[in-house]
C-alpha positions as CSV (number, residue, x, y, z in Angstrom):
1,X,330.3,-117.4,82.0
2,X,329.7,-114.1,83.6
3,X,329.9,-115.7,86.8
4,X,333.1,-116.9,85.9
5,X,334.4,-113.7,85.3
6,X,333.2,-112.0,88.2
7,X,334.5,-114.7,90.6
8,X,337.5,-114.4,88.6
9,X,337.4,-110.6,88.9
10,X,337.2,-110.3,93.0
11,X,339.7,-113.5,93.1
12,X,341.8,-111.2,91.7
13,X,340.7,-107.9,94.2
14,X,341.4,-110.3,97.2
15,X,344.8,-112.0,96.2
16,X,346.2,-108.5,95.8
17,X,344.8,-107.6,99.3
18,X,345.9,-110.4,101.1
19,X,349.0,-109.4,99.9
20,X,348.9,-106.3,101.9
21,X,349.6,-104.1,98.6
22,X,348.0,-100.5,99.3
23,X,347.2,-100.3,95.5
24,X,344.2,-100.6,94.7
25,X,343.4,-102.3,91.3
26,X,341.8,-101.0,88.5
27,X,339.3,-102.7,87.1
28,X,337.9,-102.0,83.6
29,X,334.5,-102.7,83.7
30,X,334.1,-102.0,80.2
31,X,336.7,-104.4,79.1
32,X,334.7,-107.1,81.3
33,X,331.8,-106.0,79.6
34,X,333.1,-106.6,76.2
35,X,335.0,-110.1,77.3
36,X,331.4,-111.1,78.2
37,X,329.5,-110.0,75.3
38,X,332.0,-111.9,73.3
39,X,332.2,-115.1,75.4
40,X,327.6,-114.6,75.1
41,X,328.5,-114.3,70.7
42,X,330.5,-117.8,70.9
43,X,328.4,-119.6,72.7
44,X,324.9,-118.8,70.9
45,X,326.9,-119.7,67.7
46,X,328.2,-122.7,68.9
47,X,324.6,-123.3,70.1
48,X,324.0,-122.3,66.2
49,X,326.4,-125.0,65.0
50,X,324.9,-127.6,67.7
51,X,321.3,-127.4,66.2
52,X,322.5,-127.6,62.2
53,X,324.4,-131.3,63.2
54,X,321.0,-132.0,64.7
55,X,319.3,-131.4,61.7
56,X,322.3,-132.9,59.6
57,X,321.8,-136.2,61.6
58,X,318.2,-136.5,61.1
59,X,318.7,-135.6,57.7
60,X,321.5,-137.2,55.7
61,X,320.6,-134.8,52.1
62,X,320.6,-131.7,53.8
63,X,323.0,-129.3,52.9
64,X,325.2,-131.6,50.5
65,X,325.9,-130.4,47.1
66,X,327.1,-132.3,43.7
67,X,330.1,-133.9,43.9
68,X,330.3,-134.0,48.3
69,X,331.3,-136.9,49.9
70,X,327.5,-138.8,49.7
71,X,327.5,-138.1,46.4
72,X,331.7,-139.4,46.0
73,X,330.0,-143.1,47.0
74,X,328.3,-143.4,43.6
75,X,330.9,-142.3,41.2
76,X,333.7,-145.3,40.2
77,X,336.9,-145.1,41.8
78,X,340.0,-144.2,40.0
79,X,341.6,-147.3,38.8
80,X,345.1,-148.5,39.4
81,X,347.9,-147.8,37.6
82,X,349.6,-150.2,35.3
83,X,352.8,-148.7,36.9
84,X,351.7,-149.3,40.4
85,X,350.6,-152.7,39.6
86,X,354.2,-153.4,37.8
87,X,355.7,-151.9,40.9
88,X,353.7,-154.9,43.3
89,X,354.1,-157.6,41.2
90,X,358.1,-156.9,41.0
91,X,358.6,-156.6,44.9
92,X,355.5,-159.2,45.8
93,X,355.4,-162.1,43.5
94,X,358.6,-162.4,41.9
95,X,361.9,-163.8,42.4
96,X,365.6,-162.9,40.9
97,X,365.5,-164.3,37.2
98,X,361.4,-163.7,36.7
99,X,360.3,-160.8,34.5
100,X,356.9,-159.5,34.3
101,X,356.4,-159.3,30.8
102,X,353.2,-157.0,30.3
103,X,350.3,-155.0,32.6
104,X,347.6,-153.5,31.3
105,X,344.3,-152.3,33.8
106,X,341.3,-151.7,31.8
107,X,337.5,-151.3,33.2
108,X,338.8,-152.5,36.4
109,X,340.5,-155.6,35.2
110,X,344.3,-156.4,35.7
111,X,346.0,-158.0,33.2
112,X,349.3,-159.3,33.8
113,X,351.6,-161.7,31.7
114,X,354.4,-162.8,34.1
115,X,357.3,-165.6,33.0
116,X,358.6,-167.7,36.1
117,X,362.6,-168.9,36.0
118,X,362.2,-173.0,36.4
119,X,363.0,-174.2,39.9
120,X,365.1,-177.7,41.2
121,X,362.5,-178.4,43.6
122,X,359.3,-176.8,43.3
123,X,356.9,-177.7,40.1
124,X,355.9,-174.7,37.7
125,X,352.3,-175.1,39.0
126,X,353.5,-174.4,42.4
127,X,355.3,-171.3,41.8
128,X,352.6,-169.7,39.6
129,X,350.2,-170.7,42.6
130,X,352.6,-168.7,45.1
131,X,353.4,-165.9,42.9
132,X,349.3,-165.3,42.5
133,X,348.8,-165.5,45.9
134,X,351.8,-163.1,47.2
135,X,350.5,-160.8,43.9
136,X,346.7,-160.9,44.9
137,X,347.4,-160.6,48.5
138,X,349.6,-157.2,48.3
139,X,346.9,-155.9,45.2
140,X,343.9,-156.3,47.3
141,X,345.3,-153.7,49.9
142,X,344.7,-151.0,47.1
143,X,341.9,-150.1,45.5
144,X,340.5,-149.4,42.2
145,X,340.4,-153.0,40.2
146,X,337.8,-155.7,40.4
147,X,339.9,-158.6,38.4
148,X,343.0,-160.0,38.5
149,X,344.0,-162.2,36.0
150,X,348.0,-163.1,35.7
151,X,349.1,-165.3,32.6
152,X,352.4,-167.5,33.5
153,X,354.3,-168.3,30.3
154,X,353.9,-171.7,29.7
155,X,352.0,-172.9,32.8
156,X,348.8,-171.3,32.7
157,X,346.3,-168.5,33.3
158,X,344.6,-167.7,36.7
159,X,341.5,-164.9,37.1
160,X,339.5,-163.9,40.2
161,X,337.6,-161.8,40.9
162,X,337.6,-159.0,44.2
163,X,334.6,-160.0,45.6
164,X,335.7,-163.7,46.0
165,X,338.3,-162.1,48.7
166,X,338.0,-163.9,52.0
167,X,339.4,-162.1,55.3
168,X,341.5,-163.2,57.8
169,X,341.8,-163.2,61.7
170,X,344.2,-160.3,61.1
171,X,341.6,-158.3,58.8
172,X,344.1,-159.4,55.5
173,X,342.4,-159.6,52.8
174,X,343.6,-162.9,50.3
175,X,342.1,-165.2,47.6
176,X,342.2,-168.9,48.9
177,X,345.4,-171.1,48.0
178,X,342.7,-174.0,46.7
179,X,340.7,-171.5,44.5
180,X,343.8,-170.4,43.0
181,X,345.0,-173.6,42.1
182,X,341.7,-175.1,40.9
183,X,341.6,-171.8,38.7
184,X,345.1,-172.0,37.2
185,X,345.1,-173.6,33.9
């Protein structure tokens, strides 16, 4: 570094001589001085910095309080809300004319009770199997529940649990179509 600034320093002396200006610059020695002590100061405490992410690597305790991020990984995440979970269900896995009746969330589970409008041409089975899947699909993007169980009025009741996700090509999480409906009943 302080043969940076000395280069930099007679760059300067020769550029305004080649110029042919009959002023001679003034340098400040002392303000070089100082510029280098300061530029010595950064780098022994980036050298600092360096050796504690050394020891922090071989050591994944060191230095990490109550409450820091290692310690984050143990405690339970926050669970949903009932009102975000309302909010999916409404735009995911229901059409004009169905009506989720209740949500609760409690110690992780979801609890939903959903009625379904009768359709011409698709079976009441069906829909509840499409409206679980769209539900389960857009709930497994957030975090903070472990079951799902939706209750169709009059057709049946289907529960799974997280950790029977499977994951796509595409990274997307989803419960399989042929667990759901061997599940609804």
């Amino acid at each position: 570094m302080k043969n940076l600034i000395a280069l930099l320093a007679i760059l300067a002396i020769i550029t305004l001589s080649a110029c042919g200006s009959s002023e001679k610059p003034e340098i400040d020695l002392g303000a070089v001085s100082a510029d280098v002590e300061e530029e010595t100061k950064i780098e022994n405490s980036a050298k600092e910095v360096d050796k504690e992410n050394e020891s922090i690597d071989e050591d994944p305790d060191v230095g990490l309080k109550e409450g820091s991020v290692a310690d984050f990984e143990s405690k339970p995440e926050a669970e949903i809300s009932p009102t975000q979970v309302q909010e999916i269900l409404e735009y995911s896995a229901i059409g004009e004319g169905d009506k989720v009746v209740s949500v609760s969330v409690e110690n992780g589970e979801i609890k939903a009770v959903i009625e379904l409008l009768p359709h011409d041409r698709i079976s009441a089975k069906d829909l509840a199997v499409s409206s679980y899947s769209q539900a389960s699909d857009a709930l497994l993007d957030e975090d903070g529940w472990d079951q799902l169980t939706i209750e169709y009025v009059g057709i049946g009741k289907a529960s799974m649990n997280r950790s029977e996700k499977e994951t796509n090509e595409y990274d997307m999480d989803y419960f399989p179509t042929i667990t759901i409906i061997e599940r609804l009943k």
